[in-house]
C-alpha positions as CSV (number, residue, x, y, z in Angstrom):
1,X,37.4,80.2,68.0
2,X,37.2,76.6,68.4
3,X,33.6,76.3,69.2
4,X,34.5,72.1,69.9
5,X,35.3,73.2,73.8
6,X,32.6,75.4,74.3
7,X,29.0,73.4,75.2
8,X,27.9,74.3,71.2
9,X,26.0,71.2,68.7
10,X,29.5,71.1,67.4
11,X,30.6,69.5,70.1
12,X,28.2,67.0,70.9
13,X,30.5,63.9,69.7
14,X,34.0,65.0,70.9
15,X,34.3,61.9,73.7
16,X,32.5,59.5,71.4
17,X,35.4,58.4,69.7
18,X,38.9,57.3,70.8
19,X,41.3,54.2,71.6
20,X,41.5,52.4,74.7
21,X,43.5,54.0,77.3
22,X,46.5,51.8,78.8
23,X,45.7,49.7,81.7
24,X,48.6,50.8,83.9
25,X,48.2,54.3,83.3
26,X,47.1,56.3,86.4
27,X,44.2,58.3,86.1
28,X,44.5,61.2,84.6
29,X,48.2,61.4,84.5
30,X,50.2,63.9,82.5
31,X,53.6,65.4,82.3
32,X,54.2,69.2,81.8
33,X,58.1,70.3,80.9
34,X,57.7,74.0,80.4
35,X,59.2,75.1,77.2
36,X,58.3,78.8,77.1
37,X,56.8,80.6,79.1
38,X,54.2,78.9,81.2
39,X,51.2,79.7,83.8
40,X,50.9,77.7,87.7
41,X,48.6,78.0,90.2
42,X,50.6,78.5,93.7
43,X,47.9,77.7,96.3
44,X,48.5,78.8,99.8
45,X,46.6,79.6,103.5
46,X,43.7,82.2,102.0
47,X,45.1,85.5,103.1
48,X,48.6,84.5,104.0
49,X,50.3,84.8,100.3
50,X,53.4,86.7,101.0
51,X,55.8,83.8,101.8
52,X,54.9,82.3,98.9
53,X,55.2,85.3,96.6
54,X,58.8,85.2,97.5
55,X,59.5,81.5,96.7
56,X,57.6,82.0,93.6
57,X,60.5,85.1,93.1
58,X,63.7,83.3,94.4
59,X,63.0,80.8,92.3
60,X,63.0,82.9,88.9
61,X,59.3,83.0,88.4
62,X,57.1,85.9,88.8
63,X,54.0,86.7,89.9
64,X,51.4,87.7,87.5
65,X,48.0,88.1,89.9
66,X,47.5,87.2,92.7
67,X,43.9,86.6,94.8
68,X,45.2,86.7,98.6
69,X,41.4,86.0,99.8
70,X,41.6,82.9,98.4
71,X,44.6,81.9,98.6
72,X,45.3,81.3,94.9
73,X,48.8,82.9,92.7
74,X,48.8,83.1,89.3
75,X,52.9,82.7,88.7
76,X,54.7,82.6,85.3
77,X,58.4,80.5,84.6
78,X,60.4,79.4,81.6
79,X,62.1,76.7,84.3
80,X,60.7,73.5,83.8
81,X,61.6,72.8,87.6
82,X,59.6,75.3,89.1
83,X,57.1,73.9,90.4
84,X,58.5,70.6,92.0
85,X,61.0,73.6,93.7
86,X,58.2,75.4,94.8
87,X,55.9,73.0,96.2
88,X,58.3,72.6,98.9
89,X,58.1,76.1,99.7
90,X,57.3,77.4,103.2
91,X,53.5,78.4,102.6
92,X,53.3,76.7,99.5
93,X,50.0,74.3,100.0
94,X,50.0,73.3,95.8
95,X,51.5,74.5,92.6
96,X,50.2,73.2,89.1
97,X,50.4,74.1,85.7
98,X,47.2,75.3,84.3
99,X,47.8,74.9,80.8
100,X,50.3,72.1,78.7
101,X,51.0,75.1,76.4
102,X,53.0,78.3,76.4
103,X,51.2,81.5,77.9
104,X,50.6,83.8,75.0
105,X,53.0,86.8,74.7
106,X,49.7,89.0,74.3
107,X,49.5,88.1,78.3
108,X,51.1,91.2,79.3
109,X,49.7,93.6,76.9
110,X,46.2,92.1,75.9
111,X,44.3,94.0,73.1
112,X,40.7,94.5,73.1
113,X,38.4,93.8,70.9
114,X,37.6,95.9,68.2
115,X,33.6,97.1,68.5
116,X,31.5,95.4,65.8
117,X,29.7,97.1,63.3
118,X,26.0,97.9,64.3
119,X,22.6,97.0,62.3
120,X,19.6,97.7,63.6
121,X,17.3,94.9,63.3
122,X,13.7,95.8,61.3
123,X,11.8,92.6,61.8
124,X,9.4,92.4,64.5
125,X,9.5,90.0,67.8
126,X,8.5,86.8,67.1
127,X,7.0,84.4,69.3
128,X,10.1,81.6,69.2
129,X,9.5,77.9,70.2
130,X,12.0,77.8,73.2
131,X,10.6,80.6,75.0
132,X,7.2,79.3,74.7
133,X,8.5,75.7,75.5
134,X,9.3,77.0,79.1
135,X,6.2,79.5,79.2
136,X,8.4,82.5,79.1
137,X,5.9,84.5,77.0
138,X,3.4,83.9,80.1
139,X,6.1,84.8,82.4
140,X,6.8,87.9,80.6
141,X,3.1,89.0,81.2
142,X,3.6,89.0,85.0
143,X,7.1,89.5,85.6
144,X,9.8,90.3,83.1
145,X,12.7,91.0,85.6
146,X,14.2,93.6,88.0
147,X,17.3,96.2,87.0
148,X,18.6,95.3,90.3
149,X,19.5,91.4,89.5
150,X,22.9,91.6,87.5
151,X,23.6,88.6,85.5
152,X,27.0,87.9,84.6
153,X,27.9,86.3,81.1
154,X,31.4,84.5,81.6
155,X,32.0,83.7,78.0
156,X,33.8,85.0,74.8
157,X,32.4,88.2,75.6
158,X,29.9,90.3,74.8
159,X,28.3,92.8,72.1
160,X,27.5,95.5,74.5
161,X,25.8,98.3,71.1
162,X,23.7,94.9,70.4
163,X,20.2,96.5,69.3
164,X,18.8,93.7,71.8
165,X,21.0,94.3,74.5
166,X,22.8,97.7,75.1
167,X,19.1,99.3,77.3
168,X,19.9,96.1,79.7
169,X,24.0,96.1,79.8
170,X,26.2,97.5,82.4
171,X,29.5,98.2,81.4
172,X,30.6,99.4,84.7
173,X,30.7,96.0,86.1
174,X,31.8,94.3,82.4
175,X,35.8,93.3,82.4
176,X,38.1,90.8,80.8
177,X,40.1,87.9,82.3
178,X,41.6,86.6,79.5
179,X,44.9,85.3,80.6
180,X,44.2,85.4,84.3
181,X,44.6,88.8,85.2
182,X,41.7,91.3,85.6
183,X,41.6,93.8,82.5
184,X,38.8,96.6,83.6
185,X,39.9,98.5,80.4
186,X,36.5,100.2,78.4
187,X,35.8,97.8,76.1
188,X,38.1,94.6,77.2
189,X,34.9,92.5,77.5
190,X,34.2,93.1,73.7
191,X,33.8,89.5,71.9
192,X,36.6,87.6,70.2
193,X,33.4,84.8,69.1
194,X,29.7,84.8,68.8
195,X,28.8,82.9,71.7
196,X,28.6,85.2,74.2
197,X,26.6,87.1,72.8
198,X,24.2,84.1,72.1
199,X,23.8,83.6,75.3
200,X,23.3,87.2,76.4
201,X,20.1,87.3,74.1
202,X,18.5,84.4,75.6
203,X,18.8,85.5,79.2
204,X,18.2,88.9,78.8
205,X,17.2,90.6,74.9
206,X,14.9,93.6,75.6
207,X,11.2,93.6,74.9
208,X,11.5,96.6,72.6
209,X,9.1,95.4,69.7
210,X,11.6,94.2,67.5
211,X,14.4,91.3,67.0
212,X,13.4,89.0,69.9
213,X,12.9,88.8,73.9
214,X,15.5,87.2,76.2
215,X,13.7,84.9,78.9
216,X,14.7,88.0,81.9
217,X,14.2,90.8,79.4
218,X,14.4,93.6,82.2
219,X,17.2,92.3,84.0
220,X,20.9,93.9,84.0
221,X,23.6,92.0,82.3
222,X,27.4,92.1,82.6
223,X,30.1,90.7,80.6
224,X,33.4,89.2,81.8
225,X,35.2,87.7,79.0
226,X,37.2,84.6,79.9
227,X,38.3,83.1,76.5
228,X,41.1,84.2,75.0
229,X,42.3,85.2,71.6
230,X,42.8,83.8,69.4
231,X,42.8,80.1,70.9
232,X,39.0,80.7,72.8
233,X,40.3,78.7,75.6
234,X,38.9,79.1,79.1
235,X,42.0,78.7,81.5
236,X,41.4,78.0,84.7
237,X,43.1,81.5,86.0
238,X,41.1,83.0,83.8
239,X,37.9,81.0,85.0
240,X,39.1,82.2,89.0
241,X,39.3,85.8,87.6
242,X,36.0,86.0,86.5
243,X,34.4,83.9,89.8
244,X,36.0,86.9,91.9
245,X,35.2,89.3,90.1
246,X,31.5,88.1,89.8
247,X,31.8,88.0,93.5
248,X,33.4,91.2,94.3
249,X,31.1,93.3,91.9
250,X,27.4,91.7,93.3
251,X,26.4,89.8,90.7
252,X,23.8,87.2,91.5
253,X,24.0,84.4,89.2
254,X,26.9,83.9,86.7
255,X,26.1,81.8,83.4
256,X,29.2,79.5,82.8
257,X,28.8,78.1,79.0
258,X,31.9,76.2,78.6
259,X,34.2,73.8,80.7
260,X,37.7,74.8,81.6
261,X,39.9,74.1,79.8
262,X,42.5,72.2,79.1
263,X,41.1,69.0,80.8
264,X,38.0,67.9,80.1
265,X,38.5,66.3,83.6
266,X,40.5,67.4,86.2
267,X,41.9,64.5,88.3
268,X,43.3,64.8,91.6
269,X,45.8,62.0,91.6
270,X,48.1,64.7,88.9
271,X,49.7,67.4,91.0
272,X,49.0,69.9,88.3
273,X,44.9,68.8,88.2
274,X,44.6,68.7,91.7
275,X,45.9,72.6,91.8
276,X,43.5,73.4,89.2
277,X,40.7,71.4,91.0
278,X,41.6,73.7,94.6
279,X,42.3,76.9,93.1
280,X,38.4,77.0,90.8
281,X,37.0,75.5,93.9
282,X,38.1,78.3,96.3
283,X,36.6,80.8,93.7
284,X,33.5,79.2,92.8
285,X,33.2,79.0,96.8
286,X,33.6,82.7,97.1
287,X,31.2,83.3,94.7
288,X,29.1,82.1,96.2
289,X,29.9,83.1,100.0
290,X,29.0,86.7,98.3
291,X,25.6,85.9,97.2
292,X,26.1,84.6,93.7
293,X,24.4,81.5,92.5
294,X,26.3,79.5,89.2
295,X,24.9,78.0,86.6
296,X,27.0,75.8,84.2
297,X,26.3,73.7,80.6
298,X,26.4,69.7,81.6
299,X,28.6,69.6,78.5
300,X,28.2,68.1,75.0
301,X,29.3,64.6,74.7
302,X,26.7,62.4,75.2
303,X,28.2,61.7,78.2
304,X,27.6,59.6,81.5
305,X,29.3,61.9,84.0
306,X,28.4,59.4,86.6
307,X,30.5,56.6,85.1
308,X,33.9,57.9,83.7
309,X,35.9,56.0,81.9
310,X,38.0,57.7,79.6
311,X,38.9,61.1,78.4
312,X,40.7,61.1,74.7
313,X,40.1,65.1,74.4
314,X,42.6,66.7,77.0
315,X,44.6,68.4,76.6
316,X,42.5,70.7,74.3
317,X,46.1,72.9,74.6
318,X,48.5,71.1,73.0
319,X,48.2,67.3,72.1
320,X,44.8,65.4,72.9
321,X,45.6,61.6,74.1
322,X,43.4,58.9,75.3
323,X,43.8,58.5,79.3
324,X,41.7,56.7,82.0
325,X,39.5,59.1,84.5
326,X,37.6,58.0,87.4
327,X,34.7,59.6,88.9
328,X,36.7,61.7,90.9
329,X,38.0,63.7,87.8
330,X,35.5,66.7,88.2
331,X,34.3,69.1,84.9
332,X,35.3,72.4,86.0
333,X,32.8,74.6,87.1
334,X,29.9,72.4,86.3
335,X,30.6,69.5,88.8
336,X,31.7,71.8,91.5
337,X,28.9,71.8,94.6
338,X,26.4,74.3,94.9
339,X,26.3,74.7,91.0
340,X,23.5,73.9,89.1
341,X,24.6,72.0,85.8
342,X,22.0,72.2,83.1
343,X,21.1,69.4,80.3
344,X,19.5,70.4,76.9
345,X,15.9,69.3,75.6
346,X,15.2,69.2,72.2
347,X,11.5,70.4,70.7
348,X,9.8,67.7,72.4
349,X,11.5,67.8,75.6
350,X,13.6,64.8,74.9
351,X,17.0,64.4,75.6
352,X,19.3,65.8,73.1
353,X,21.2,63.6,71.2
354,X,24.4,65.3,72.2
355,X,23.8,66.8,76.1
356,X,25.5,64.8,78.8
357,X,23.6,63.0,81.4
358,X,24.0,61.2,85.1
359,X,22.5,60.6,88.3
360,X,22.7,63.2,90.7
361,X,24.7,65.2,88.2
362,X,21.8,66.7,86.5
363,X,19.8,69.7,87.9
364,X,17.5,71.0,85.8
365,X,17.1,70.9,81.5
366,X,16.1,73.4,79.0
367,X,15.8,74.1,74.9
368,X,19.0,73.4,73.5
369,X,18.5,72.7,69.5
370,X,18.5,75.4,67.0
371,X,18.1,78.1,69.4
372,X,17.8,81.5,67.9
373,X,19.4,84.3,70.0
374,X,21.6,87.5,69.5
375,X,25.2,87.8,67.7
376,X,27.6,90.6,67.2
377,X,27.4,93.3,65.0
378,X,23.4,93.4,65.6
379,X,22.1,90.0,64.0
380,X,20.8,86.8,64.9
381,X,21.4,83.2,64.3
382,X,20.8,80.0,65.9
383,X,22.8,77.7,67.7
384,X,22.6,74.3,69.7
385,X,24.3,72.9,73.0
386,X,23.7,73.1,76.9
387,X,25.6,76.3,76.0
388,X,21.5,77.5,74.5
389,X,20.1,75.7,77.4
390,X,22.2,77.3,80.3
391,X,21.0,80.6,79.4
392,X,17.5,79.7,79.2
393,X,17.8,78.3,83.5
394,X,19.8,81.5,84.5
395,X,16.8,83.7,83.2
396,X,14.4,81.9,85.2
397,X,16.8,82.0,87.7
398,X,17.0,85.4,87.1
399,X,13.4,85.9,87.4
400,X,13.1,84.0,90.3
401,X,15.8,86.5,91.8
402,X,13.8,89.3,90.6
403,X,10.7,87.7,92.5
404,X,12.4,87.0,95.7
405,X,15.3,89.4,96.2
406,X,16.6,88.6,99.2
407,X,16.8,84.5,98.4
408,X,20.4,83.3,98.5
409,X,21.8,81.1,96.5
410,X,20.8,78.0,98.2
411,X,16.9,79.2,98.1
412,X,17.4,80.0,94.5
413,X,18.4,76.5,93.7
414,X,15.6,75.4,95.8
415,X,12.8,77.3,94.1
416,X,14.4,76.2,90.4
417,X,13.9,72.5,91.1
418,X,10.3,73.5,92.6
419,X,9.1,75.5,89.5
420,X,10.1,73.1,87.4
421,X,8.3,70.7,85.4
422,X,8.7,66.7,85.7
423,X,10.1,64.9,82.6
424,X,10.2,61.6,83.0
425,X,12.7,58.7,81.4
426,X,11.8,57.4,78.0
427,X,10.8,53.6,78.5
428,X,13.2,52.6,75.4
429,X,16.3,54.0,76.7
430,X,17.8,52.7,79.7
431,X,20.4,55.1,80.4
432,X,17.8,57.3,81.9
433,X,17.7,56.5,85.7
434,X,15.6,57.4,88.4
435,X,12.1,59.0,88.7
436,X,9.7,61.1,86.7
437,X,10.5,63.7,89.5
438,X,14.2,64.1,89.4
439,X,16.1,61.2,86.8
440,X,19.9,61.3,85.2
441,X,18.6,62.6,81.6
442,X,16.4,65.7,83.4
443,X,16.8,66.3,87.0
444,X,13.9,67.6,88.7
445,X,12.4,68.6,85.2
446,X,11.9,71.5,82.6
447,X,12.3,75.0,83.5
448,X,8.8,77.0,83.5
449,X,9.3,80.8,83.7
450,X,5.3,81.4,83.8
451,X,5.8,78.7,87.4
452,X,8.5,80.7,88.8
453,X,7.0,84.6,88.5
454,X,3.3,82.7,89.7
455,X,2.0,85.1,92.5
């Protein structure tokens, strides 16, 4: 897997390096000539997909899923004219390619995973500094979650026979949708990486004496796996999969540890972005319609996501080159409304070094360096990004869920910025805008688990 797209340490430089873009380039431009086989959103009116099922047809593509409540195809086609035919279309509001790359032939008969080999760990819980950062081991004291919050991991996937994890995971609502189709098949949410599973552990490891204790350590966790094998890329059909299904199957907060893929930025002035930008929109929307608050990693490039500039990292697909964004290019899910986008904190609830950063564009932080946390196969081992810090705000959130059942996910986002504790700019770095109470490095502050369960 290439752990440079997901929101892990080893990312934390991607944008920091790169040419100048040309001045008379338009934002975010690209061209996509289909060689192979390739993948398009075809949006229409939500509900009213038929008409443009058949233009997708009479033009020699075909139609590989299709989510008629929100108005969103996923079609395939070797013609590198399909989608300037089909946008003219009767029903046809959009069509855009979603990746610069050939769809994989394991599309149409995915694998799954192979199970990993189980150890049981043999070392006690210990007392780790993240959870203690954001008063977790207080929390878990009061409150350490209800079965009847489900938290969904959209990731790489999940170790479901974890030591850690299997009293807590629900493989009735687990799934794959890798490639952009919905795979319900026993086992398809299996990982193809660790990081799933990372961030599985963090939210919601048992309290069962040994290994360690997820920040939620009674809550239920599902799996839908969204990166594909072996490329670990998170295309945006796969990233409206997994939104529906969240929705559909009543989960109420998704953790979203990665950006889709393959633009860093997705800019509407390109016919192909602008699809992509509608048809993750329309599913993070009904996600949350149904009751399910997201939570996404700000992302790992020291970035201001207030001022773009430049983007030399898309597409991750096929060939990165420099190109001019505005602030109108959006990071899918994170900059979507209604989420709640997540920096990291290092040990002394500093920025760190690599988490992105803006005004207004920054909810709430938490640990991100050397976090240790759950991996396949039954171990541990650390790892750093707003990836580690996402999971540690979904398990408040989770608590906070647990606390209030009936909150939506507006109130949810309300009591996270109340609970959490102010962090204010440091006087030597002037990046840091704003107040001690809500600023572009922290938002409204640190997470505090033992604040959120308070009676």
């Amino acid at each position: 897997m290439r752990a440079r797209r997901l929101a892990t340490f080893t990312a934390a430089f991607a944008i920091a390096v790169g040419g100048t873009a040309t001045a008379a380039a338009e934002p975010g431009a690209t061209q996509t000539a289909a060689a192979g086989n390739r993948a398009y959103f075809v949006i229409t009116e939500p509900g009213d997909t038929a008409a443009a099922k058949d233009a997708i047809t009479s033009h020699g593509g075909a139609v590989f899923a299709s989510y008629d409540a929100i108005g969103v195809i996923v079609a395939h086609s070797s013609d590198g004219g399909f989608a300037d035919a089909v946008r003219t279309a009767q029903g046809v509001q959009q069509v855009g390619a979603t990746r610069t790359s050939d769809v994989p032939a394991a599309a149409d008969h995915p694998a799954i995973p192979p199970a990993p080999s189980e150890t049981t760990p043999t070392d006690a819980e210990t007392r780790r500094p993240d959870m203690t950062q954001i008063g977790a081991d207080k929390a878990w004291k009061v409150n350490q979650g209800s079965k009847s919050v489900t938290v969904g991991i959209l990731d790489t996937g999940v170790d479901d026979q974890h030591y850690d994890l299997k009293a807590n995971f629900d493989a009735s609502r687990s799934a794959s949708c890798a490639y952009g189709k919905l795979d319900t098949r026993a086992g398809s949410w299996r990982p193809v990486a660790s990081h799933g599973t990372h961030v599985a552990g963090t939210i919601a490891a048992a309290k069962n004496g040994k290994g360690m204790i997820g920040v939620a350590p009674n809550v239920t966790i599902a799996a839908v796996r969204v990166a594909e094998d072996p490329s670990g890329l998170f295309f945006p059909e796969n990233t409206v999969c997994a939104f529906v299904f969240a929705a559909d199957h009543h989960f109420r907060i998704t953790n979203n540890s990665y950006y889709t893929d393959p633009w860093l930025f997705n800019c509407p002035s390109d016919p192909d972005q602008a699809a992509i930008l509608t048809g993750v929109r329309r599913a993070a929307d009904y996600a949350e319609h149904h009751g399910v608050l997201t939570v996404a990693a700000a992302g790992n490039e020291n970035y201001d996501l207030a001022h773009k500039s430049t983007d030399p990292s898309s597409p991750d697909d096929s060939t990165p080159a420099d190109r001019p964004v505005t602030n109108d290019c959006l990071s899918l899910p994170t900059e979507l409304p209604g989420v709640v986008r997540v920096a990291a904190l290092n040990s002394s609830n500093g920025k760190s070094s690599y988490s992105n950063y803006g005004t207004g564009l920054i909810d709430v932080a938490a640990p991100g360096d050397n976090v240790y946390s759950t991996v396949p196969g039954g171990g541990y081992g650390q790892m750093s990004g707003t990836s580690m810090a996402t999971p540690h705000v979904v398990g408040v959130a989770a608590l906070l869920a647990s606390v209030h059942p009936d909150a939506t996910p507006d109130q949810l986002r309300a009591y996270l910025a109340e609970q959490a504790d102010d962090l204010a700019c440091p006087a030597d770095d002037a990046r840091c805008t704003g107040s001690r109470r809500d600023n572009s490095f922290f938002g409204e502050g640190r997470v505090d688990a033992a604040q959120a369960v308070r009676p």
